[in-house]
C-alpha positions as CSV (number, residue, x, y, z in Angstrom):
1,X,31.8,-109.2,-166.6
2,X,31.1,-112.8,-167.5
3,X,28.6,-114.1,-170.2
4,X,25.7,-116.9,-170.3
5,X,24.2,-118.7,-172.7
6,X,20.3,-117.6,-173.1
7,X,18.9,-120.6,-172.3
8,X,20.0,-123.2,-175.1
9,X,20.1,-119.8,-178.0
10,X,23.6,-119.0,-179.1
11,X,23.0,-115.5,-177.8
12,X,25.5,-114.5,-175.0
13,X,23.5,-112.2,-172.7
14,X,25.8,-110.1,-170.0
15,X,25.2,-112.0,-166.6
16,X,24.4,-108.5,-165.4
17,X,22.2,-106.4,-167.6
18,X,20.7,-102.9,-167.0
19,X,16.7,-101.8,-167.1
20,X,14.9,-99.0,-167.7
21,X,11.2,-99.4,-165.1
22,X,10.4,-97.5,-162.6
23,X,13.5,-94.8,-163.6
24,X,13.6,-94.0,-166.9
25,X,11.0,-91.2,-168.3
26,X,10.0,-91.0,-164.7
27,X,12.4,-90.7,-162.1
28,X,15.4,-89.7,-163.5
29,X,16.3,-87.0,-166.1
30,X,17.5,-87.6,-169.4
31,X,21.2,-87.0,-168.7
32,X,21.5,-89.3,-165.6
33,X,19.5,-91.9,-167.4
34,X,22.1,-91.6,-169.9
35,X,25.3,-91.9,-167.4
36,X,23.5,-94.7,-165.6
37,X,23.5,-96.7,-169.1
38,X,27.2,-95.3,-170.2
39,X,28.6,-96.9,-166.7
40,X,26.7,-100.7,-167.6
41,X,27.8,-100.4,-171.0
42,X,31.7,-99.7,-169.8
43,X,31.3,-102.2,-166.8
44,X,30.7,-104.6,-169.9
45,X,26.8,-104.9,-169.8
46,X,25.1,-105.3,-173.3
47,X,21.7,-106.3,-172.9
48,X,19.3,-103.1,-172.1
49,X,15.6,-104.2,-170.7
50,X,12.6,-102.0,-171.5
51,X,8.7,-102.2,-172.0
52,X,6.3,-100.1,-174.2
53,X,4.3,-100.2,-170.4
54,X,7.1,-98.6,-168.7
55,X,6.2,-94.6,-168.0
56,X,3.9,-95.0,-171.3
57,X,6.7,-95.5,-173.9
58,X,8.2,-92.5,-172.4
59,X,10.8,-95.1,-171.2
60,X,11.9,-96.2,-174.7
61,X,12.0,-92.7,-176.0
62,X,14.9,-91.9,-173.2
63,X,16.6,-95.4,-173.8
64,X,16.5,-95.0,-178.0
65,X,17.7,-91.3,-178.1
66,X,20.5,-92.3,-176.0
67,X,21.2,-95.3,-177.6
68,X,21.1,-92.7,-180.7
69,X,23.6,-90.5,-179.3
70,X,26.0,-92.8,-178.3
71,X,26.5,-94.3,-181.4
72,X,27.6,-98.0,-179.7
73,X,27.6,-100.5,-182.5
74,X,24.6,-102.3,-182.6
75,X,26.5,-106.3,-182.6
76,X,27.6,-104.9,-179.1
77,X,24.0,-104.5,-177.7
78,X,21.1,-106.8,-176.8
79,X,17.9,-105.0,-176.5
80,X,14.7,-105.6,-175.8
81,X,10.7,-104.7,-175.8
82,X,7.4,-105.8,-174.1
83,X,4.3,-106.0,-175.2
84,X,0.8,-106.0,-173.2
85,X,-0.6,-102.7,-171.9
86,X,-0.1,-100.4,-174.5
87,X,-3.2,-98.1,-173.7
88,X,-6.8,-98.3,-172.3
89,X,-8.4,-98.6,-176.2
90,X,-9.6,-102.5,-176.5
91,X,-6.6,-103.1,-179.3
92,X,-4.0,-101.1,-177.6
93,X,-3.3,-104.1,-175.1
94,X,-3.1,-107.9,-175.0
95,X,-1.9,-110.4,-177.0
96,X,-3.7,-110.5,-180.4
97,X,-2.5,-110.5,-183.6
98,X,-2.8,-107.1,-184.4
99,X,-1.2,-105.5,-180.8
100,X,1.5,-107.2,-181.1
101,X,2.7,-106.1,-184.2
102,X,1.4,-102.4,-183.8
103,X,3.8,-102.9,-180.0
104,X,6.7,-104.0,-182.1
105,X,6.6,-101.3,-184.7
106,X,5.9,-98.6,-182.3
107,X,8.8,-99.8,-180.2
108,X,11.0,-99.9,-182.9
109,X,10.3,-96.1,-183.6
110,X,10.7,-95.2,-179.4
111,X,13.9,-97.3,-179.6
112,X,15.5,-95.8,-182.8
113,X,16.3,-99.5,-183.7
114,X,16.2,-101.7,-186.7
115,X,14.9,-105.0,-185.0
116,X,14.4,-105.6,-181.4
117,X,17.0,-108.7,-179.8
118,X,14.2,-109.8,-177.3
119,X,10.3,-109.3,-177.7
120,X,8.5,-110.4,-174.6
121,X,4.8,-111.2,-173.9
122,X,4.6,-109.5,-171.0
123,X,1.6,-111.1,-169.2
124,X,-0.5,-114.1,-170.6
125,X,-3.2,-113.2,-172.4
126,X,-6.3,-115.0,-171.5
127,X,-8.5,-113.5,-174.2
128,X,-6.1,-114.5,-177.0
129,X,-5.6,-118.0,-178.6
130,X,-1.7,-118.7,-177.8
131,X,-1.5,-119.7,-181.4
132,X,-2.4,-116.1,-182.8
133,X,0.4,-114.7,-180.6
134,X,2.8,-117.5,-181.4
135,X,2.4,-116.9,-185.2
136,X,2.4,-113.1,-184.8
137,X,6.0,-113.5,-182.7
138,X,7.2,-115.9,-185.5
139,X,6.1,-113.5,-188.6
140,X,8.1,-110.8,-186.7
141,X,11.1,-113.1,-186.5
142,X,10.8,-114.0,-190.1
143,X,10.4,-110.0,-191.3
144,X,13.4,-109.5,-189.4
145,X,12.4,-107.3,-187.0
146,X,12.5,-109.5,-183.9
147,X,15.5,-112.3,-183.6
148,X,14.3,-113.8,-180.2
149,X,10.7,-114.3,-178.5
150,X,9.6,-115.0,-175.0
151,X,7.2,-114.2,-171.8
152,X,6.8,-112.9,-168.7
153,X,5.3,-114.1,-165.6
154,X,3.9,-117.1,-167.4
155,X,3.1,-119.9,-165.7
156,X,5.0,-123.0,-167.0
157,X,2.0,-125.0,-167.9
158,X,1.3,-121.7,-170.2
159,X,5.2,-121.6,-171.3
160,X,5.0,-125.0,-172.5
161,X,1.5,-124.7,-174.4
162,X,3.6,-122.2,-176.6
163,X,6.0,-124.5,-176.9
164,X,3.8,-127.1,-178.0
165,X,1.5,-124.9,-180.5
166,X,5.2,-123.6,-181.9
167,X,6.8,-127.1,-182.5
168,X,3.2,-128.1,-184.2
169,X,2.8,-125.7,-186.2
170,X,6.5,-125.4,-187.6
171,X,6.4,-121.9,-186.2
172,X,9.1,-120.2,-183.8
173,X,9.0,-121.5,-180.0
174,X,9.9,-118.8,-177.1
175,X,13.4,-118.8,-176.4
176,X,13.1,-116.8,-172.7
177,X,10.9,-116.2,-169.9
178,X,11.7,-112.9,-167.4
179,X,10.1,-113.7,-164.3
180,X,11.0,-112.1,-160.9
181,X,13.7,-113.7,-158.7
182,X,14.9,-113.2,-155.4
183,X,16.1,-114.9,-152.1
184,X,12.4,-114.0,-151.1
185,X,10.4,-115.1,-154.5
186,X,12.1,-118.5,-155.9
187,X,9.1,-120.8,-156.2
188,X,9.1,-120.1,-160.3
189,X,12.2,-120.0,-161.6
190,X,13.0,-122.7,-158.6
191,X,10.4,-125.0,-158.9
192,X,7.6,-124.0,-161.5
193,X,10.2,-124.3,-164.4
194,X,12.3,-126.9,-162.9
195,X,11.4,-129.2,-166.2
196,X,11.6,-126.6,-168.9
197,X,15.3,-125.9,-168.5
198,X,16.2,-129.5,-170.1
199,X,12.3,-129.5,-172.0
200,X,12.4,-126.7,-173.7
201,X,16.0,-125.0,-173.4
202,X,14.5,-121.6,-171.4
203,X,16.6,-119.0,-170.6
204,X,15.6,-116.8,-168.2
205,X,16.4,-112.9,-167.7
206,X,15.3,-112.4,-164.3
207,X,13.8,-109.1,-162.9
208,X,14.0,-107.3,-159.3
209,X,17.0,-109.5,-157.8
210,X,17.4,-107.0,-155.0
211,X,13.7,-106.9,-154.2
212,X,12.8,-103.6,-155.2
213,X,15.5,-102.7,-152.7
214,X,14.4,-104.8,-149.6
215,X,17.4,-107.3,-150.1
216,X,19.7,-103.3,-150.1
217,X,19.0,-103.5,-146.3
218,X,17.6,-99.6,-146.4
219,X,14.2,-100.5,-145.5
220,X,15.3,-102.7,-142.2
221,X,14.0,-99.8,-140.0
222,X,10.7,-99.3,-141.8
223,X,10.1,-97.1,-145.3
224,X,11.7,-93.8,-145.3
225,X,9.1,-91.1,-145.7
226,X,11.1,-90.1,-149.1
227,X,11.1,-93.7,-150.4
228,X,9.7,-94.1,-154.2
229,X,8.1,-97.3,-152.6
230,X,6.1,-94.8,-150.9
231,X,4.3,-93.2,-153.4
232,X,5.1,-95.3,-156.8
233,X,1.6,-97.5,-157.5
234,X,4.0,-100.3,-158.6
235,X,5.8,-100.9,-155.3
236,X,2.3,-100.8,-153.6
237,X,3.8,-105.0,-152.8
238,X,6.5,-104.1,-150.5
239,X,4.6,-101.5,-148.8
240,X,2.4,-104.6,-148.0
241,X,5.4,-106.0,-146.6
242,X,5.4,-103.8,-143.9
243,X,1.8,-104.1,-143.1
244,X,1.4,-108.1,-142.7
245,X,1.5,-109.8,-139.3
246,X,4.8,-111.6,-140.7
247,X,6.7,-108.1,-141.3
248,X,8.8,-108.1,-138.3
249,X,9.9,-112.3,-139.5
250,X,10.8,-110.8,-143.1
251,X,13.1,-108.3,-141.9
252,X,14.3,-110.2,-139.7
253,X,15.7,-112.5,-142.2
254,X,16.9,-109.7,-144.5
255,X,19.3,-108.3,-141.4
256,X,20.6,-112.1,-140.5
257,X,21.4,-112.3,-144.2
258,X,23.3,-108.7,-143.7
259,X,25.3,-110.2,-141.0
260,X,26.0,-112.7,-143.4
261,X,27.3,-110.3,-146.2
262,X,29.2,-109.1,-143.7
263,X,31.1,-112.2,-142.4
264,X,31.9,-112.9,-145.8
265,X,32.9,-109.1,-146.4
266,X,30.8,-108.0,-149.1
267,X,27.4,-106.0,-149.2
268,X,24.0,-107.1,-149.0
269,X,23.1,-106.0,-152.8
270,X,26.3,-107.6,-153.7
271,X,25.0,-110.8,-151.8
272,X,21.5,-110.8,-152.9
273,X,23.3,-110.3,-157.0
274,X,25.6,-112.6,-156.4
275,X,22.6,-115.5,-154.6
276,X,20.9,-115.4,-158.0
277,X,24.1,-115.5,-160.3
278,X,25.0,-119.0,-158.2
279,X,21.9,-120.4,-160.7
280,X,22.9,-121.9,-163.5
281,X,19.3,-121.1,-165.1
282,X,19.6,-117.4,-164.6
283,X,21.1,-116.0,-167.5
284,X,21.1,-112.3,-166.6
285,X,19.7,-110.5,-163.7
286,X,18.2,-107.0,-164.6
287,X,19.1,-104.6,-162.7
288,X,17.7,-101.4,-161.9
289,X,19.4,-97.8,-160.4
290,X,18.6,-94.3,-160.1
291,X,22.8,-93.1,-159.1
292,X,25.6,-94.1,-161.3
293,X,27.4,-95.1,-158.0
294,X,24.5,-97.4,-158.0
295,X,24.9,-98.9,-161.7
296,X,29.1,-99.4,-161.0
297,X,28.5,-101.4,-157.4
298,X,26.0,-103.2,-159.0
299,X,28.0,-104.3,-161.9
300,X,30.8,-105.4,-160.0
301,X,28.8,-108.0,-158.0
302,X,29.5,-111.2,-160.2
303,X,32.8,-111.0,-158.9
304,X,31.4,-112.3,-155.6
305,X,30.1,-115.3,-156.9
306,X,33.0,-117.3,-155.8
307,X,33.1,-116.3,-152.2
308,X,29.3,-117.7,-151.9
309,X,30.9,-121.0,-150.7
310,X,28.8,-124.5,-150.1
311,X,28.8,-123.1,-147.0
312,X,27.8,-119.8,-147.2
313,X,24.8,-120.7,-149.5
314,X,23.5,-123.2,-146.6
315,X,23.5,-120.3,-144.5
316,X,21.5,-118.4,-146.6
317,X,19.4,-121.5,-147.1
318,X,19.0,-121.7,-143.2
319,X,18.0,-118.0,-142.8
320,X,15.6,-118.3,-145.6
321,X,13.8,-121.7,-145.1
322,X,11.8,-120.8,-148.8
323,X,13.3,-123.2,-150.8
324,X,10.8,-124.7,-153.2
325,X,9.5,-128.0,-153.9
326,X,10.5,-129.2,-157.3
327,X,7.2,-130.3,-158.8
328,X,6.6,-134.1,-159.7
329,X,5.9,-134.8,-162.8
């Protein structure tokens, strides 16, 4: 397992990290949630993604009494919270002042942790001056109980407002942002942020590298009647895949870029893992798996980077024909 920088932050994130949605507190039982994390943790993986949103904190109560049990010292692990939809009540969700720091101690308690590593806005918060959240997030790293800050799924026009407010204010700027990165969505962490890398120093901690499975190849043939994308609310995007007139044009890429794995004699997750671990602005792709089998393939895949030639990556370039503009500024 190799190590990055997050973004210009002394913290060393695992370029491969391990998260909790859609599995944990839902999907899987308590014991196999707590193989799947063993196997990261012994593949070398220390940075553990969750979200107070993810199964309604049931998530975080799986992730902290395992964390509990396991008894792994805590200058070994990097983990992290959310906070946005914490309930339906009009203060149980957003951005303000008050939510945030309710999320924080109420994620501290699921987790069985001191402080959180990461705390991320989860959405932008439209109803919510940035500088009340930016202040809450700095107070929170002052107390202690949070050592770095950052979004997800801003835009970067929103990234940099916080930025800005932060650096006026004398106050703590984000140090992250987790958006979602894939051969099939780049335009972001491609384009959008482009600037902010040298700007701001961002580090990103990138969800759903594998698509939500559509870059595993297993859904070439159509959705399996048994598939979680089937029935899970949020998957309800790639089951739109398969319903657009450009369907047959997606998966038609995905199986080209399976012959490609193949040529180069590795698999397609490993392919797809190792695409995004080729950026130099990813600092850790979360990934996500209901086997262990699943979790120790998975977290073997940065050792493909290398075989991802100049070539090879204008192949996949060729196949894809998505490569974003980079924005002028």
């Amino acid at each position: 397992m190799e190590y990055r920088r997050l973004g210009k932050s002394g913290l060393q994130v695992s370029e491969l990290s391990y998260g909790s949605w859609l599995t944990f507190g839902k999907q899987i039982d308590v014991q196999l949630a707590k193989d799947c994390m063993y196997t990261a943790y012994e593949a070398g993986c220390n940075f553990f993604d969750n979200a107070e949103a993810y199964a309604e904190g049931k998530s975080e109560e799986v992730m902290g009494k395992i964390l509990k049990e396991a008894g792994w010292s805590r200058d070994t692990l990097v983990i992290s919270s959310k906070v946005f939809w914490g309930g339906d009540k009009p203060n149980q969700k957003g951005l303000s002042r008050k939510h945030v720091v309710e999320a924080c101690h109420a994620a501290l308690r699921r987790l069985q942790v001191d402080y959180l590593d990461l705390y991320f806005c989860h959405r932008p918060d439209l109803n919510t001056p940035v500088e009340e959240t930016v202040r809450a997030m700095h107070d929170l790293i002052q107390q202690g109980k949070v050592l770095y800050w950052g979004t997800s799924e801003w835009s970067a026009q929103e990234i940099m407002e916080a930025y800005s407010v932060a650096r006026q204010y004398n106050l703590t700027p984000p140090t992250m942002e987790q958006p979602q990165y894939n051969m099939l969505q780049r335009t972001k962490v491609e384009g959008d942020y482009h600037k902010l890398y040298d700007v701001v120093g961002l580090g990103t901690t990138v969800w759903s590298p594998l698509a939500s499975g559509l870059l595993t190849g297993k859904y070439n043939d159509g959705i399996p009647e048994d598939s979680r994308a089937n029935s899970h609310d949020d998957l309800s995007w790639l089951r739109g895949i398969f319903e657009g007139e450009k369907a047959e044009a997606k998966l038609q890429k995905i199986r080209k870029l399976a012959k490609v794995a193949e040529d180069v004699g590795i698999s397609m997750p490993h392919l797809a893992l190792a695409w995004c671990l080729k950026n130099p602005n990813v600092s850790t792709a979360i990934t996500g798996a209901s086997k262990v089998s699943q979790v120790e393939s998975n977290m073997k895949a940065g050792e493909h980077k290398n075989k991802l030639s100049e070539e090879v990556m204008q192949k996949i370039e060729d196949i894809l024909e998505n490569k974003p503009k980079i924005p002028q500024y």
